[in-house]
C-alpha positions in Angstrom: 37.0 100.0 85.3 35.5 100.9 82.2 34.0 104.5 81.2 30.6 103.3 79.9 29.2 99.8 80.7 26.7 99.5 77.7 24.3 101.1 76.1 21.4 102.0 78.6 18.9 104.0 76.5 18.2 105.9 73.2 15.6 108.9 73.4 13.0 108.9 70.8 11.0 112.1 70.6 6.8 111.4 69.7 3.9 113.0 69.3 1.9 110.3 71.2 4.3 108.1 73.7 1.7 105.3 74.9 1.2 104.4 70.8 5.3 104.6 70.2 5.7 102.6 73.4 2.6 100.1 72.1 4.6 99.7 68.5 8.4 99.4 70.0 6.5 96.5 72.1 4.6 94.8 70.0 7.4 95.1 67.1 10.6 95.0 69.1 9.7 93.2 72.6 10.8 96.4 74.2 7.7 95.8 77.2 9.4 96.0 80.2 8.6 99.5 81.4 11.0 101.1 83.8 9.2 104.1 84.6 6.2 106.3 83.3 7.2 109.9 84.6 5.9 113.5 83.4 7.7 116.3 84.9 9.2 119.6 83.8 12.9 119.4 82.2 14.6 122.6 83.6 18.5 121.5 82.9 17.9 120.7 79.6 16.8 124.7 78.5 20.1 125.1 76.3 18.7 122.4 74.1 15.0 124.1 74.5 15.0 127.3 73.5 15.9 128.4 77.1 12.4 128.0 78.2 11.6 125.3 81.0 9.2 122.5 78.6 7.0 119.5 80.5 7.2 116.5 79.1 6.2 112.9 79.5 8.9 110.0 79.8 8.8 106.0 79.7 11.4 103.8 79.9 11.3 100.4 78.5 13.3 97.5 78.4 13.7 94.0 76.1 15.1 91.2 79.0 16.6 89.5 76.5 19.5 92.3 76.5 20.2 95.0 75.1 19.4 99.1 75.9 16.1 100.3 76.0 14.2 102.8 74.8 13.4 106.2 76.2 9.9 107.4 74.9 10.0 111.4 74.8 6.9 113.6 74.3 6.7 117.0 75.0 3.5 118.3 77.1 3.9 121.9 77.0 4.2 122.6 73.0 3.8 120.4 69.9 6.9 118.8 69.2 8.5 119.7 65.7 8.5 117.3 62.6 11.9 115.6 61.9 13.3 116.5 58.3 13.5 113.3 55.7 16.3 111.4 57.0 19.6 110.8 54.4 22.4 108.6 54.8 25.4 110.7 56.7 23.1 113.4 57.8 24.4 115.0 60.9 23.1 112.9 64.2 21.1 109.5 64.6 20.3 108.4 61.2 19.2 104.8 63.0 19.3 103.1 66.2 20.8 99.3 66.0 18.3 96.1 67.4 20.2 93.4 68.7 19.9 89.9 67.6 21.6 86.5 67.6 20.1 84.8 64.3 19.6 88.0 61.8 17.2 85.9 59.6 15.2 84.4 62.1 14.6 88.2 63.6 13.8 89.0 59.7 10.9 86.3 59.9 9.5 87.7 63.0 9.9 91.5 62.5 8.6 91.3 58.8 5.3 89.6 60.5 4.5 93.0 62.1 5.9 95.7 59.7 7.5 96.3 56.6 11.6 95.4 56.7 13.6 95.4 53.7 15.4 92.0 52.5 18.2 91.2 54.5 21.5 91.8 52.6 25.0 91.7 53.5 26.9 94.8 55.9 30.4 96.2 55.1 31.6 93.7 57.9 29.7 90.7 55.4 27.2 89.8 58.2 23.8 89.7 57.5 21.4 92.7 58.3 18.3 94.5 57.6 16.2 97.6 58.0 12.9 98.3 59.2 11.4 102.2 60.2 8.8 102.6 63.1 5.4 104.5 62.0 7.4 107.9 62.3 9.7 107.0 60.2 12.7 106.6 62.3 15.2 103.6 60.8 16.1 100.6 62.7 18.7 98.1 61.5 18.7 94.5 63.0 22.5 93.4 63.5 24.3 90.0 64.7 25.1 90.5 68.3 26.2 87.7 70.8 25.7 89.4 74.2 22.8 88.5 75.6 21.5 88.3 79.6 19.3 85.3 78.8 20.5 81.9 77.2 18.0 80.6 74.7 18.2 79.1 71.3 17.1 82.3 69.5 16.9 85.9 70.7 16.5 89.0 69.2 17.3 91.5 71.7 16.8 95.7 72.6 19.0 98.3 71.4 22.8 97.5 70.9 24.2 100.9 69.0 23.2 103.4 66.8 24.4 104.8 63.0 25.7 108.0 63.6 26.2 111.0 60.8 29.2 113.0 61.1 31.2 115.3 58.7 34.4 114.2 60.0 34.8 110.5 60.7 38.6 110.5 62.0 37.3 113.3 64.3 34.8 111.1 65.7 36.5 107.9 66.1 38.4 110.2 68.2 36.0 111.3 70.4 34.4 108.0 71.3 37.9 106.2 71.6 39.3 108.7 73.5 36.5 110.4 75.6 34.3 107.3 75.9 36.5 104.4 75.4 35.0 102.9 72.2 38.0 101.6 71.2 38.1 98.9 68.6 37.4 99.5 65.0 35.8 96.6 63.3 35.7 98.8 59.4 36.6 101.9 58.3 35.8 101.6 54.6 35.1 103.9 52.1 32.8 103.5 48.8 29.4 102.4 47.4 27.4 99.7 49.6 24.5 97.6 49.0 23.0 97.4 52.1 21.7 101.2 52.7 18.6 101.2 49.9 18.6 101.5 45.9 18.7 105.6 46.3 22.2 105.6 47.5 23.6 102.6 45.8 25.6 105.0 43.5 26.4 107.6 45.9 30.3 107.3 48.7 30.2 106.9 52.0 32.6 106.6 54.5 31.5 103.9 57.0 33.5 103.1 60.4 31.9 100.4 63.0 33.3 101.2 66.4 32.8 98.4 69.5 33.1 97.8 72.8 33.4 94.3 74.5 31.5 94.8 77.8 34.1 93.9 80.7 30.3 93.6 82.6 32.0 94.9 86.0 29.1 97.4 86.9 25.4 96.8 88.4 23.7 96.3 84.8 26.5 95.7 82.4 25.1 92.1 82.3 21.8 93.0 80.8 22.9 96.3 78.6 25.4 93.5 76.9 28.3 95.0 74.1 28.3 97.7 71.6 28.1 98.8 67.6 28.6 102.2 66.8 28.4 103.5 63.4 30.0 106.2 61.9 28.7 107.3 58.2 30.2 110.4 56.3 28.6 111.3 53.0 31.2 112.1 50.4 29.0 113.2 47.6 27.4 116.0 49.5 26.9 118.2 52.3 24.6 116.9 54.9 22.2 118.6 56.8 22.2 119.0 61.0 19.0 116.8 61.9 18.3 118.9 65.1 19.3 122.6 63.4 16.4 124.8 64.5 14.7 122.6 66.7 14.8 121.5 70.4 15.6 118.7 72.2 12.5 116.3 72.5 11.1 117.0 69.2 10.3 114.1 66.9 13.6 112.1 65.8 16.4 110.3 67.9 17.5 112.7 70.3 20.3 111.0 72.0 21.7 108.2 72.5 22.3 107.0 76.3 25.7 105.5 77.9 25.3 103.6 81.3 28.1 105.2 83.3 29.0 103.5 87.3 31.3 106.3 87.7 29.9 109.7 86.6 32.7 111.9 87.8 35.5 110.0 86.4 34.0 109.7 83.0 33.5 113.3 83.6 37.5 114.2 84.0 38.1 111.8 80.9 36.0 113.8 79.0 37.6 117.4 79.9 40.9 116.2 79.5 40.3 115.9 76.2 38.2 119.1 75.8 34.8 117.0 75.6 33.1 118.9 78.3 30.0 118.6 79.6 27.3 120.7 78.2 24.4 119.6 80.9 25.4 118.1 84.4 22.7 117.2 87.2 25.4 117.4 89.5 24.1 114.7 91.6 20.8 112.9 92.0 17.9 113.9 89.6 14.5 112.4 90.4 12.5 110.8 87.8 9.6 109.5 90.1 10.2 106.0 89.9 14.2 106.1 89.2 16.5 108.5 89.8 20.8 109.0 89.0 23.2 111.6 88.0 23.1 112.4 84.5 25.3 114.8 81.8 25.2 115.3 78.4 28.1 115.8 75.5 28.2 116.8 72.5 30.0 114.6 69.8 32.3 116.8 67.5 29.0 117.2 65.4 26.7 118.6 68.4 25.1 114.8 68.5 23.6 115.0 71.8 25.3 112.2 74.1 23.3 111.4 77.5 25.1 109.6 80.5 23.1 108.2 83.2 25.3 107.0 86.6 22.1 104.7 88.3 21.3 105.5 91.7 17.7 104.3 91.7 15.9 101.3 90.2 11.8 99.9 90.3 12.9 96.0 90.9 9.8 94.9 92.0 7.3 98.3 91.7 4.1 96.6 92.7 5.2 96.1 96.4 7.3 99.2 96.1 10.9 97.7 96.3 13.4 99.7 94.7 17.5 99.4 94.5 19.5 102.0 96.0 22.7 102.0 94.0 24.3 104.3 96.0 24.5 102.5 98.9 25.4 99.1 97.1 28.0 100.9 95.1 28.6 100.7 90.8 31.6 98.2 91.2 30.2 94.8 90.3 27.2 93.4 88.4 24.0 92.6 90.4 23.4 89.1 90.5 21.1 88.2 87.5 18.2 87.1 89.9 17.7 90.4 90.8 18.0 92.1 87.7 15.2 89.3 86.1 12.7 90.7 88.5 12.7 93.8 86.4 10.8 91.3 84.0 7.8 91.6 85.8 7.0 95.0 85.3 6.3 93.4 81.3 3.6 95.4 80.1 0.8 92.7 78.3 -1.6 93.8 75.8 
């Protein structure tokens, strides 16, 4: 069985989360909401301050495949404003959007908001960028995973482009500790494809991924995974979260669906990766619930895993899987896992 079975979230910390869930649905098709919870956040004080914050949390979904995206917003301070993001900063410098015809997804994403022209990736596939009103970047990437079957898709979240000041470092943490083991590059250079500013400045580039073996309860939806690691050679980068919290505007993880929590867990130790937040067992978020832990990537990069223990299938007439009873050892049959689809949102 494998560590991680996709990619289930990426936290995105906002001022206003019904207008950043409006613009990831309207922009992305992320509109399958999950759950719409506000509570406190008491585990998570080593990344706040120490002080218990309140915030309010949505989790949305694209059918199509892919992870989804977890809508942050503190409600007990104003959240902090993300520095001006630069190539091989320290943390998420831009979440990856799935899709299985890049220039088709270019015809329909440039329709809603600015993207630049597609251009070619280290690997030579075709890609392009886009940035949410916020300013976070998102990169559209060839991907062939997919839980539905249709002519053209473009999909949720399938990775994320990750600054680190150490790239041999990090390909051994998320080989080793998380089983992201095949390297598709590692080059090292000047590239075209990250914007006229940095055409003249090196980089270090590795592309990391992970064939989903789909043998756990939504490995079938959350599909494979491209992770990007980007070192800056030409200067030293800044620590995106450095004197802020947790939550605060920016990417502020990025989310592994784990079926077996404790034995990702021992993985993780054994190669002195441990965990820096653990719920221990199961944490209630009103209308889900599961264990979930956080590492820290040799960076500090704030990684969340989430072992499932309760899902909204059908919320309206209040059915709800218990994963705990069904066990995290084989897919759920994809009838079940559509129904999800109608808690679309529609506006």
């Amino acid at each position: 069985m494998a560590f991680i079975s996709g990619i289930q979230q990426v936290g995105i910390g906002c001022q206003n989360s019904p207008e950043t869930f409006k613009w990831l649905r309207k922009t992305f098709g992320i509109d399958v909401q999950i759950f719409d919870d506000e509570a406190k956040a008491p585990l998570m004080t080593p990344y706040t301050g120490g002080e218990v914050h309140s915030r309010r949390a949505i989790l949305a979904m694209n059918m199509n495949g892919g992870g989804g995206a977890e809508i942050w917003q503190f409600t007990s301070r104003q959240s902090a404003p993300s520095p001006i993001v630069q190539w091989g900063d320290l943390g998420i410098n831009a979440v990856k959007l799935k899709a299985n015809n890049v220039k088709m997804a270019y015809s329909t994403i440039m329709e809603k908001t600015v993207c630049t022209l597609p251009s070619a990736d280290p690997k030579g596939e075709d890609t392009f960028w886009t940035k949410d009103p916020a300013g976070n970047n998102f990169q559209v990437v060839k991907d062939e995973s997919w839980f539905k079957n249709e002519t053209f898709m473009q999909g949720g979240f399938c990775g994320a482009v990750i600054g680190v000041s150490n790239i041999d470092m990090a390909i051994a943490f998320y080989q080793n500790g998380l089983g992201v083991n095949q390297i598709a590059y590692d080059v090292s250079g000047t590239f075209n494809d990250l914007g006229e500013e940095y055409k003249n400045q090196n980089f270090r580039r590795a592309l990391l991924t992970f064939k989903n073996p789909k043998t756990a309860p939504f490995s079938k939806l959350l599909g494979d995974i491209q992770i990007e690691l980007i070192q800056c050679l030409d200067r030293t980068p800044i620590k995106l979260y450095e004197n802020r919290f947790w939550g605060d505007l920016g990417f502020i993880h990025l989310c592994f669906d784990v079926p077996n929590m404790e034995r990702l867990k021992k993985n993780l130790e054994k190669f002195k990766y441990p965990l820096t937040v653990d719920s221990g067992d199961t944490f209630d978020m009103g209308e889900s619930g599961g264990r979930f832990a956080y590492v820290e990537d040799p960076d500090g990069t704030l990684i969340e895993m989430v072992e499932t223990h309760k899902v909204p299938i059908l919320k309206k007439f209040g059915w709800y899987l218990n994963l705990k009873k069904r066990g995290q050892d084989k897919p759920l049959p994809s009838w079940m896992v559509s129904l999800m689809g109608l808690n679309k949102i529609k506006d």
